[in-house]
C-alpha positions in Angstrom: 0.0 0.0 0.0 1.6 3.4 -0.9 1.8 6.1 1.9 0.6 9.1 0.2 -3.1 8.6 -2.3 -3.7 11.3 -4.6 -6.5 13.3 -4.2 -8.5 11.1 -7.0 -7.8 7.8 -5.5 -8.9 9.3 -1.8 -11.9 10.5 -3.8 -12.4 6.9 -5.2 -11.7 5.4 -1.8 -14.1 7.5 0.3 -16.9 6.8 -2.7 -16.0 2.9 -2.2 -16.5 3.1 1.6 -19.8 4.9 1.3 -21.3 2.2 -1.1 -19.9 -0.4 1.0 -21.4 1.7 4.1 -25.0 1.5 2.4 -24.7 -2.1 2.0 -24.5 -3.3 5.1 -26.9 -1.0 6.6 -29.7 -2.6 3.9 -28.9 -5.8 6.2 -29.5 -4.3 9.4 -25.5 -3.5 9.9 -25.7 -0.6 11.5 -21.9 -0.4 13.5 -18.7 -1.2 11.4 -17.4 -3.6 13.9 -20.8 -5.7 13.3 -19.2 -6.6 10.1 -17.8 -10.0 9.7 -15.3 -11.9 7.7 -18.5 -13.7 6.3 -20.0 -10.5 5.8 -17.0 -9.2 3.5 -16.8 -12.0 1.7 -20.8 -11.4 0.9 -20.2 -7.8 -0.2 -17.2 -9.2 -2.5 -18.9 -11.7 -3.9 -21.6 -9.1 -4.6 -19.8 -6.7 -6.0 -18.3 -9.6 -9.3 -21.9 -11.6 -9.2 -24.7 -9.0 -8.5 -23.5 -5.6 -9.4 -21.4 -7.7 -12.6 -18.6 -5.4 -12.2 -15.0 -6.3 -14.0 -12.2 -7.7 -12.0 -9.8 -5.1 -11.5 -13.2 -2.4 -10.1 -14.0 -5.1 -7.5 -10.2 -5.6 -6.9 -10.3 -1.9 -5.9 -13.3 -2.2 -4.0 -11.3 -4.6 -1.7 -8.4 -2.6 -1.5 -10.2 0.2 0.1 -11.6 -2.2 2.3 -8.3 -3.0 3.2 -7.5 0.3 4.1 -10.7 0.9 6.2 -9.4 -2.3 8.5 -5.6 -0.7 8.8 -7.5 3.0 9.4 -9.4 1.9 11.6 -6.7 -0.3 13.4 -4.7 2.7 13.9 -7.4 5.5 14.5 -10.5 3.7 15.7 -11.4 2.3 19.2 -10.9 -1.6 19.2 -15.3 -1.3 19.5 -15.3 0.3 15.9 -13.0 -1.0 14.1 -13.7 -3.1 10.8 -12.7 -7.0 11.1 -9.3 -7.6 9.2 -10.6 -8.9 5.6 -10.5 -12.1 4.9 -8.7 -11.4 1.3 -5.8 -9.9 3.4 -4.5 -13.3 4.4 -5.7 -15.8 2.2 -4.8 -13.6 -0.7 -7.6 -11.6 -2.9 -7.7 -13.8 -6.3 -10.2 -16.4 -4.4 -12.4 -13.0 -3.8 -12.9 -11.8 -7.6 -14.8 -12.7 -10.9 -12.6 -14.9 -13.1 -9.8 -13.6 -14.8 -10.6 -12.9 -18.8 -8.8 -13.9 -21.8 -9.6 -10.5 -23.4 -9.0 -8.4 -20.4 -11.5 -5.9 -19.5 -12.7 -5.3 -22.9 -15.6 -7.7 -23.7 -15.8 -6.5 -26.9 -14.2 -7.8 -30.3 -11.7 -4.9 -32.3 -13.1 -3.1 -35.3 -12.0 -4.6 -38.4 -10.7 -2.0 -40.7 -12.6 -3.8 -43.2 -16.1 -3.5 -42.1 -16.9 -0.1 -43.0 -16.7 1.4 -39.2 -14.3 3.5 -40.0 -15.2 4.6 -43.5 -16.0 8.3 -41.5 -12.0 9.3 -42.0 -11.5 9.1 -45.8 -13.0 6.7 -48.7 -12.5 3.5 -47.8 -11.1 0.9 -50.3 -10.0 3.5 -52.5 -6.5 4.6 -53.4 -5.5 8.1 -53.1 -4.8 7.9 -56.9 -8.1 6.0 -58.2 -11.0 8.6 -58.9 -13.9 8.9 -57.1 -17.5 8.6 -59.2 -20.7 9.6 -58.7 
């Protein structure tokens, strides 16, 4: 973990821990220390399956979460403090959707071929061949 976040990522992070702070609280969670290893495991398993978000977003949903334990561990009173994620000693792979062979990009490339791109120029045409009406 880096010491120092820009002021994006601590924008990102504070988001994260507001949409992990609803989530509980629609289970009747309503103190941070409430929260469980089972619980966390829930919200991660959530965030890939339910909310069908890609790998490396719920990868950074976790991280934050990681953060909010070692905050709280340093700044909260043991009676607040967030449980120490599961992902933080058994590793975070087990905790997010499957890796995929394209990446984050679901989506095939444009062929050059198929016309898509015909808004820059004539397509099939040589620079040298006219063009005809």
């Amino acid at each position: 973990m880096r010491s120092k976040l820009s002021s994006g990522r601590i924008y990102k992070t504070v988001h994260h821990w507001s949409m992990f702070a609803q989530w509980p609280a629609d289970r009747g969670i309503t103190q941070l220390s409430a929260v469980t290893q089972d619980d966390l495991t829930e919200f991660a398993y959530y965030l890939g399956k339910t909310r069908s978000l890609a790998r490396n977003t719920v990868q950074s949903h976790l991280i934050t979460l990681s953060r909010l334990h070692r905050f709280g561990a340093r700044f909260l009173p043991g009676t607040q403090q967030l449980v120490e994620p599961p992902w933080m000693t058994e590793g975070v792979d087990d905790y997010l959707p499957a890796a995929s062979s394209k990446g984050e990009n679901g989506y095939e490339p444009i062929s050059p071929d198929d016309g898509a791109l015909c808004w820059s120029g004539p397509c099939g045409l040589s620079r040298t061949s006219p063009v005809t009406s």
